[in-house]
C-alpha positions as CSV (number, residue, x, y, z in Angstrom):
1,X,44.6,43.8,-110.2
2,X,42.8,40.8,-111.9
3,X,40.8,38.4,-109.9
4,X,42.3,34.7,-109.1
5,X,40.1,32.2,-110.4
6,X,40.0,28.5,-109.8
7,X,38.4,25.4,-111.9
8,X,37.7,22.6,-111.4
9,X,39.2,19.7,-113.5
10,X,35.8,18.9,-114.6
11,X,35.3,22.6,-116.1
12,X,39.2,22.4,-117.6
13,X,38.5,18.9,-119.5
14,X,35.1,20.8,-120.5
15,X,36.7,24.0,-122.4
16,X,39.6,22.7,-123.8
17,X,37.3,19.8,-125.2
18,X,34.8,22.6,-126.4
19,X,38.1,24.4,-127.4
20,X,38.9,21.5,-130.1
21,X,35.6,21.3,-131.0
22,X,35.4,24.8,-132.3
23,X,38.6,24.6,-133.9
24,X,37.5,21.1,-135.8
25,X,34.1,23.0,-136.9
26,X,35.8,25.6,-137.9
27,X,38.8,24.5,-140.3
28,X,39.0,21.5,-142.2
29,X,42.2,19.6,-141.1
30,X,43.7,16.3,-141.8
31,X,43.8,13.5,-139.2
32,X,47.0,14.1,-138.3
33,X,46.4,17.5,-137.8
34,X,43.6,16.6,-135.6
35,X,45.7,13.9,-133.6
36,X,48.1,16.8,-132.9
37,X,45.1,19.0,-131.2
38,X,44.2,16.2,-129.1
39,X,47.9,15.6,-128.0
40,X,47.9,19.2,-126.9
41,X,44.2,18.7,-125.3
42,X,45.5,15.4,-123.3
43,X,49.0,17.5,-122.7
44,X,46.7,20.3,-121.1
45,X,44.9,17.9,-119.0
46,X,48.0,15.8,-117.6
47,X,50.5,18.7,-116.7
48,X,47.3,19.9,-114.6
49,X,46.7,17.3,-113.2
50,X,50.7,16.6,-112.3
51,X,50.6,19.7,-111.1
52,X,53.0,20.8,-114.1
53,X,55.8,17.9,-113.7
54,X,54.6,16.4,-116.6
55,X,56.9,15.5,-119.5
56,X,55.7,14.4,-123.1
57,X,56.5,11.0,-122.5
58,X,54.2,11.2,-119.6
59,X,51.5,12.8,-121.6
60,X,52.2,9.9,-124.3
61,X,52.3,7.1,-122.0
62,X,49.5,7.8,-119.7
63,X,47.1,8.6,-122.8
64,X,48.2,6.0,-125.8
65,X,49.8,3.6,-123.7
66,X,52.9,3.5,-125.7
67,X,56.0,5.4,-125.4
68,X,56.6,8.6,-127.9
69,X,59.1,7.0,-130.1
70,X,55.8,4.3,-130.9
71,X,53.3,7.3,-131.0
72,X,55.7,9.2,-133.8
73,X,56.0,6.5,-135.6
74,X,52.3,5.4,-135.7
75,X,51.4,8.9,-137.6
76,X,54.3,9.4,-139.5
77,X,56.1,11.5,-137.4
């Protein structure tokens, strides 16, 4: 049996920051690419911190301040 572990927020926002860091060192990617990694970084953050109840547009709203449809649209999606 595996040992539980527990982080805390701090130490979360820390890896999965390092986490995109290594990635972004590692390949060259386009912006949008990159925007796309910190959506997923942000995501990460949010659903742990709504103790998983978070939706996208949650995500979205509480990060951009604008709803997804907006977001999409800013980068071409």
């Amino acid at each position: 049996m595996s040992e539980v572990r527990t982080y805390t927020e701090h130490y979360v926002s820390e890896a999965v920051d390092a986490a995109m860091g290594m990635i972004l060192d590692e390949f060259e990617i386009d912006d949008e690419q990159e925007e796309i990694l910190a959506l997923m970084v942000n995501a990460t953050m949010t659903i742990l911190a709504s103790e998983m109840t978070a939706t996208i547009e949650d995500v979205i709203e509480e990060n951009y301040a604008v709803d997804v449809n907006e977001w999409k649209g800013e980068r071409g999606l």
